[in-house]
N, C-alpha and C positions, 0 to 999 in steps of 0.2 A: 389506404392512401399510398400513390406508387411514391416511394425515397427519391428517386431521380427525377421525379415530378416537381417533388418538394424542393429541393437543392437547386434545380434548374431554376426555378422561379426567382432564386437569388442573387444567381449569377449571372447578370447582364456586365458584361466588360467593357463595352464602349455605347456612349448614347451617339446617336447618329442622325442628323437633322434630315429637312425635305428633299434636299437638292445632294442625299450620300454622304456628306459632309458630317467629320466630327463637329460634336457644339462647340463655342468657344470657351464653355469652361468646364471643356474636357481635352484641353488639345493637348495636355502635356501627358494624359492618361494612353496608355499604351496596353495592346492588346496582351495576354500573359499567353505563353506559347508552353507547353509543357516539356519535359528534359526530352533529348533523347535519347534512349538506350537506358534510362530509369525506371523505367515499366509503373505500373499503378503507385500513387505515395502522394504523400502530404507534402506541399514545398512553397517556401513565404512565398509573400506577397513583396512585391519589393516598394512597395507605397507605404505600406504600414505594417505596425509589429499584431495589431488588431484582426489581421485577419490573415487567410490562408488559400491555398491554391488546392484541391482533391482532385488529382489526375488520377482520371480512369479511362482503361483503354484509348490515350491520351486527348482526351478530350477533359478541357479543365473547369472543375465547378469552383464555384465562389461560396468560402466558408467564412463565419465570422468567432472569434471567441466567445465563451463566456462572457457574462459581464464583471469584469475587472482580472480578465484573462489574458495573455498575451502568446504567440508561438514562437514557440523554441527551436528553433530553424535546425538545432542539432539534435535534440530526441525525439521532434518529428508531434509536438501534442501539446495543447495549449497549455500555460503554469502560471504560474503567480510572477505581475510582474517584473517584480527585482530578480528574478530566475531566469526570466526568458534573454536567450539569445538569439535576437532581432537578425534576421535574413534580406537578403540571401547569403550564406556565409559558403565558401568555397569548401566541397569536397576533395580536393587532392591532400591524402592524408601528408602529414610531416616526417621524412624523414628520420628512422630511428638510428639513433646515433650509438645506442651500445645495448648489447644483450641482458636482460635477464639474467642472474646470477640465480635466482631462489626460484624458479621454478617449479609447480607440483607435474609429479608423473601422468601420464593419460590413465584412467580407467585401468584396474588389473581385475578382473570378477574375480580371476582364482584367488585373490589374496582381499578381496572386501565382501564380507559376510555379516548378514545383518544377527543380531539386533545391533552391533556397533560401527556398520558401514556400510553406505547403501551408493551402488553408481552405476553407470552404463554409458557404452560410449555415445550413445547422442544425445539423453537423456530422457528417451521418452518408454522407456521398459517398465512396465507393472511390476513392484517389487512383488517377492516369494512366488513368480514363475505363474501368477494366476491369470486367468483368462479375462477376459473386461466383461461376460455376462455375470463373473463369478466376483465382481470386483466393486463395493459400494462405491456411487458418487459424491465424495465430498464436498462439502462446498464451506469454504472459509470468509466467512464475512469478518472485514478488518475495520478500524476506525482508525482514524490518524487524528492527534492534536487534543487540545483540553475538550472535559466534559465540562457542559455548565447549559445556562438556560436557553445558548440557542440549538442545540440540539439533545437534548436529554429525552424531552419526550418520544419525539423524534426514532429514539430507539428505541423506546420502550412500547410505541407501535409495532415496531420492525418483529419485537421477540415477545408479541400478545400471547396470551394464554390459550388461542386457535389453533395456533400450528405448533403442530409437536413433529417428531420424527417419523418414521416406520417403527420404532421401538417405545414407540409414545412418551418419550424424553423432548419436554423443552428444546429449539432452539438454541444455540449459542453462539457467540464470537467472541474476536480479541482485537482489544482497545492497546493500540500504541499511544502511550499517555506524554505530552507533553504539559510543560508544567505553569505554564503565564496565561491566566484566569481562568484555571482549572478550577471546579468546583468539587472539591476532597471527599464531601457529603454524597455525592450520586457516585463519586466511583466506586466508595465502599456500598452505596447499594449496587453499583453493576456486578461486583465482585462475588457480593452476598448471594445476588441470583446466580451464581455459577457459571456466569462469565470469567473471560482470563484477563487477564490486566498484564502489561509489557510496557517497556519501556522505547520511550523516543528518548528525548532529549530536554534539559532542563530550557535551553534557551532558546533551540531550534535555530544555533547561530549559523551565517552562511560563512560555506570553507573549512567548515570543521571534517571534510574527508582529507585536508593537508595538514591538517593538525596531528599534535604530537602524542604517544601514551597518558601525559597525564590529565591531557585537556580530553580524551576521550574519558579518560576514567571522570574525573569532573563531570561530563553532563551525563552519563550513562548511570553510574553509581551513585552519584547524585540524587537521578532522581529517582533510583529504585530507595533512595532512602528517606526521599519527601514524601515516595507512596506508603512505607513504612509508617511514618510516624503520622502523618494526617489521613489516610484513609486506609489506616491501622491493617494495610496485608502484608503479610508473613514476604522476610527475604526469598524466603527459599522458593516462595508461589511464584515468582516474577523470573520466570527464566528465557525469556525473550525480548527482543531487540529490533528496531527497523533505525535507521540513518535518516537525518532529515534528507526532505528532497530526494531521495533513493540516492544517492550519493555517499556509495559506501566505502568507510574510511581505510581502502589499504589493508596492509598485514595488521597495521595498526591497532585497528578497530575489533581484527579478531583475535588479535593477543589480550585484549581486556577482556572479551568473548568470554575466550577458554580460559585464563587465571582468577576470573570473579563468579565461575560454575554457571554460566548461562549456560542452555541448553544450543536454543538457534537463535538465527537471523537471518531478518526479511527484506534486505535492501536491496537486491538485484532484480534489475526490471530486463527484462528479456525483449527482442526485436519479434513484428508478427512472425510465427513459425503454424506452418498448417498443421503438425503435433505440437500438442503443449508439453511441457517438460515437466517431470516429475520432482518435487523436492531430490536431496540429494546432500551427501557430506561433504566435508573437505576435506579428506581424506587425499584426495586426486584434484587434479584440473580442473574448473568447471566446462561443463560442457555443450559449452554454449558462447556467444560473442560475450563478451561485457560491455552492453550499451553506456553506460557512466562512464568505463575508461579508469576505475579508481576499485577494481574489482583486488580481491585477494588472488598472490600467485603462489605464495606459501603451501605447504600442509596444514591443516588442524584438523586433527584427526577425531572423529568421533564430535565437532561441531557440524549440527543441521543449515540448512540454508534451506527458505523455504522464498522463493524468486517468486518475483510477481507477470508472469507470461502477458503477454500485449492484450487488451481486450481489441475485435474489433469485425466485422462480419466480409463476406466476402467481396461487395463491390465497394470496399472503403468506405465506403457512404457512412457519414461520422468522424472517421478518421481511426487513430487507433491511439489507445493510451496504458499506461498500468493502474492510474488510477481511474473509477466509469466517470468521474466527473470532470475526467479532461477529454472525452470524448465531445463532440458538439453534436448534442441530442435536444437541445433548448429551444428548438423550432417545433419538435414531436410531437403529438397528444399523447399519451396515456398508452394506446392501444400502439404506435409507433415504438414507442422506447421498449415496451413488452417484448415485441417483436424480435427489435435488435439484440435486448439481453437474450429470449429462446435461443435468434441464428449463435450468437456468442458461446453462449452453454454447451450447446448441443456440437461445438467441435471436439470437446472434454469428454461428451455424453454419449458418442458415438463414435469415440474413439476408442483412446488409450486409458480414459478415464482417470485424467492425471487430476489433481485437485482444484477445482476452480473457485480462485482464491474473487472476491470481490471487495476492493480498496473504494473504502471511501471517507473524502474531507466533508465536514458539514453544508461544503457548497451544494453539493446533492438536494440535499433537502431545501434548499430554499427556494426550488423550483416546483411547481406544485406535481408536472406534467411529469420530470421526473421521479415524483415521490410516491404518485399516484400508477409510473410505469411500475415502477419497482415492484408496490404489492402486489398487483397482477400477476406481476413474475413469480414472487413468493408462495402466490397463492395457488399457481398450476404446479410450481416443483411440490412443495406437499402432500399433491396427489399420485406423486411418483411412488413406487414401493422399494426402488433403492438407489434412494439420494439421502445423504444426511446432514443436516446442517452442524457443524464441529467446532473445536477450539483448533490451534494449530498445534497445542500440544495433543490433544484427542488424535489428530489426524498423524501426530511420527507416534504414537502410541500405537496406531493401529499398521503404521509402517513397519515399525522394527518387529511388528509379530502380524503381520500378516493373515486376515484372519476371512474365508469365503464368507459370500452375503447370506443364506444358511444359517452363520453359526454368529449372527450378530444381535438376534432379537433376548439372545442374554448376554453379551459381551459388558463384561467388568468394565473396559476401559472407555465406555460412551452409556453408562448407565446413569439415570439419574438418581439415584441413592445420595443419603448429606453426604456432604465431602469434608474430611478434616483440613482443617488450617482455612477454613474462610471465614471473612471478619462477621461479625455481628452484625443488623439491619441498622441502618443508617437510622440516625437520629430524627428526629421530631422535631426539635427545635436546635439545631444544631449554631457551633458559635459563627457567629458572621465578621469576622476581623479585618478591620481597614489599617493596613500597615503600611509604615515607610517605603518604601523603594529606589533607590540612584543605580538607574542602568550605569555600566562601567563607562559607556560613550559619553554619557551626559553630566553637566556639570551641578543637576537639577534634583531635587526630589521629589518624588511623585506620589500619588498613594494607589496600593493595589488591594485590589479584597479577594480575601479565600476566606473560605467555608468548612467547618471539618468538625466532627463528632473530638476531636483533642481540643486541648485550652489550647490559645491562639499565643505565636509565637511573640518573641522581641521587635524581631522584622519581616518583613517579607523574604520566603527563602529563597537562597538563590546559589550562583556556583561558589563552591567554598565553604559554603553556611547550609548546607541543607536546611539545621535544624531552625532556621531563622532565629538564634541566640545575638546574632549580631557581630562575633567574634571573627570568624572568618578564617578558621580553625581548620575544616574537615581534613584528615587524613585516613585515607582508604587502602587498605591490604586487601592481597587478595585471599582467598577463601584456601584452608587448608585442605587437600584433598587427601 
C-alpha cells in the first residue's frame, strides 16, 4: 500500500458543489496553506486540537489523532489531552532577558574518558572509537506508567520464550513504573524475569518540572520505595528515572539524580535529526536542542542521560514522535506499521548504530494493527545476527566498556545467567487490597486496589506515605556515598 495514497485519501480540505462553489456548510472552512520557509513538519489545524496538517514538499495532508489524542502545536506529536497545546501557537521565540549563570562546558574528549564520562560534540560518535560493522545494535524497548491487567499480557507476548538474542538470552526491557493502579504482583514478576524496573513518578502530576527538590524527591523516592516494599525490588536495582511527559525537571531533578545514587535518566526527547544521538553524561552541555525547554544546564558528572531521539521516516508520513504511539500509524495494517518501524530502525542500523530506544504507553496495544505491526517487526529483527534487545542499564554497561560484536556471544554484561538481588516469582494468590484514598485536590474519598505479594497496607500509598501507614511521615536522605 502506497503511504501517500493512504493519507491523501483523508485529506480532502474543501468540499466543492456542481457549479465550483463551497457547500454551505463548509463556507467558514478554509483551505490550509502550508508555512513558508518551514520545509516538511507537522503544524495544527487551526479548526481543531483533533487533528493536524503533514506538510511535505509543501503540499498538506490531513492527519487525525489517536483516539482521545490531541496535537501539541509545540512538540510537534499528538499527547494526551490535558498536555496538548492546541495551535496555531506563534513561533517567534521570547525574548531572553538575562543570561545563564550555571552553564555546563561544550564537550572536552581530552578531559572525558569512559567508563565515567562519555560525550562528543554533536552526539552521534560510537563510544571506544569502534566502527558501526564492529558495533552491536541495541534496541531499548521502554514502558511508561502502571502495570496491571490492561497491558501485562500484552508484554508478555512482546518477550515470548521465541525470540532470544544472537547470544540466545531472553529479550529484555525497562518499565518506567508509575504508581495509580499499578499492579505490584506482575512487576515483581517482570522483575523476576530479568526485566529492569525504574522509576517515573508516584502521581504523574502536571508541572512537576517547576517544582522544587523536595517534591522531586517525593515522587521519585517515593516511588522507588513503594517498589520496595510491594513488589519487594531491592533499592539499589532501581537506578533509573524518566519525568512525566518528558518534561525534565531542571537542575533540580538531577540533584535528586546524583544525591539518591541513580545511575541515569530518560527524559530528554530530541527534535528529528538524520543521525540519532548517542546516550551521553552530564558531564558537559547536552548536545543537542532541548525540545522541553526545562533541560539541565548544570554539570553532573558521571550521571547518564539516555534521550529519547524523534521516531519517524523519511516523507513524514506519520509524523514524528518520542514515544511510537504518538505517531498516527492507526490507519495502517499490520504490514504498513512493519514497514515504518524497519524505515525508522534502519536510520540507527545503517548508520551510527546509536541505540534505538522504542517508548511505549499501553495505548500501542490497544490497536490491534499496531500490535500485530509490532511483531512483524520483532520477529524480522531476531533474525539479525547483531541486534540485541537490552536493558538500558545492559546498554551504558556495554558503553563504559565498549566491547566489538566478536567478543559478545560470552559477554558477562548481557548474559542470561540468575542475577542476584531479583525478587522471588510472583505470587499465586497474591493479597488484592481495596483501600482508602483522598487525592490532595478532592474533598472526597475514593477506593483504589493494589495487588502485591506483602500484607496490604493502612491506606493507599501515596506522596509522603509511601508505606500507606496512613501517617504521612516519610522522610528521605540521601544515600551515603
Amino acid at each position: 500500500m502506497n503511504f501517500c495514497h493512504l493519507i491523501l485519501a483523508t485529506a480532502v480540505l474543501t468540499v466543492i458543489n456542481v457549479n465550483g462553489q463551497k457547500a454551505k456548510n463548509d463556507e467558514k472552512k478554509e483551505e490550509f496553506t502550508c508555512p513558508e520557509g518551514q520545509g516538511n513538519g507537522n503544524f495544527a489545524d487551526p479548526a481543531t486540537c483533533r487533528r493536524f496538517y503533514q506538510c511535505v514538499d509543501g503540499y498538506p495532508y490531513l492527519n487525525r489523532c489517536p483516539s482521545g489524542l490531541h496535537f501539541d502545536d509545540i512538540s510537534k506529536f499528538c499527547t494526551f489531552r490535558n498536555e496538548a497545546r492546541c495551535g496555531p501557537i506563534p513561533t517567534t521565540p521570547a525574548p531572553i532577558t538575562e543570561r545563564p549563570v550555571d552553564l555546563a562546558e561544550r564537550c572536552d574528549t581530552s578531559n572525558c574518558n569512559l567508563p565515567y564520562c562519555f560525550c562528543s560534540r554533536d552526539g552521534t560518535i560510537i563510544p571506544g572509537g569502534l566502527d558501526p560493522e564492529e558495533t552491536p545494535q541495541m534496541i531499548l524497548m521502554t514502558f511508561d506508567g502502571a502495570v496491571n491487567h490492561n497491558n501485562f499480557d500484552h508484554y508478555q507476548k512482546i518477550f515470548n520464550s521465541d525470540r532470544v538474542n544472537p547470544n540466545n538470552c531472553p529479550l529484555k526491557g525497562t518499565f518506567f513504573i508509575s504508581h495509580e493502579y499499578c499492579n505490584y504482583n506482575m512487576v515483581q514478576s517482570l522483575a523476576h524475569d530479568g526485566h529492569e524496573i525504574a522509576t517515573e513518578t508516584i502521581s504523574l502530576q502536571k508541572g512537576l518540572e517547576d517544582k522544587g527538590y523536595e517534591e522531586w524527591v517525593g515522587e521519585m523516592i517515593g516511588m522507588r520505595e513503594i517498589l520496595n516494599r510491594f513488589a519487594n525490588i531491592s533499592r539499589s536495582e532501581v537506578t533509573g528515572m524518566r519525568g512525566p511527559y518528558l518534561k525534565p525537571g531542571r537542575n533540580t531533578q538531577y540533584k535528586v539524580i546524583e544525591d539518591f545514587g541513580y545511575v541515569y535518566d530518560s527524559s530528554i526527547g530530541i527534535s528529528p535529526l538524520k543521525i540519532p544521538i548517542w546516550p551521553y553524561t552530564l558531564d558537559y552541555k547536552i548536545p543537542h536542542e532541548c525540545k522541553a525547554g526545562t533541560c539541565p544546564t548544570k554539570s553532573f558528572p558521571g550521571v547518564w542521560e539516555l534521550p529519547l531521539n524523534a521516531h519517524y521516516v523519511e516523507s513524514y508520513e506519520g509524523g514524528h514522535c518520542p514515544y511510537l504511539d504518538q505517531c498516527v500509524l492507526h490507519n495502517h495494517d499490520p504490514e504498513d506499521v512493519f514497514q515504518w518501524l524497519q524505515e525508522d530502525f534502519n536510520r540507527y542500523y545503517l548508520q551510527n548504530r546509536a541505540p534505538y530506544m522504542m517508548p511505549f504507553h499501553t495505548n500501542w496495544f490497544q490497536i490491534k494493527e499496531l500490535e500485530r505491526g509490532l511483531s512483524k517487526f520483532l520477529d524480522w529483527i531476531v533474525t539479525l545476527p547483531d541486534v540485541y534487545f537490552v536493558t538500558a542499564t545492559q546498554a551504558l554497561t556495554w558503553m563504559t566498556d565498549p566491547k566489538p560484536l566478536k567478543a559478545l556471544n560470552n559477554y558477562d554484561g548481557w548474559s542470561c545467567g540468575k542475577k542476584e538481588n531479583i525478587p522471588g516469582p510472583p505470587c499465586n494468590n497474591p493479597n488484592k487490597c481495596a483501600l482508602d484514598f483522598k487525592p490532595a485536590e478532592a474533598n472526597f474519598t475514593t477506593t483504589r486496589y493494589l495487588e502485591t505479594c506483602s500484607e496490604c497496607p493502612n491506606r493507599y500509598p501515596w506522596l509522603g506515605d509511601a508505606k500507606g501507614s496512613g501517617q504521612y511521615n516519610d522522610n528521605y536522605n540521601p544515600e551515603t556515598k
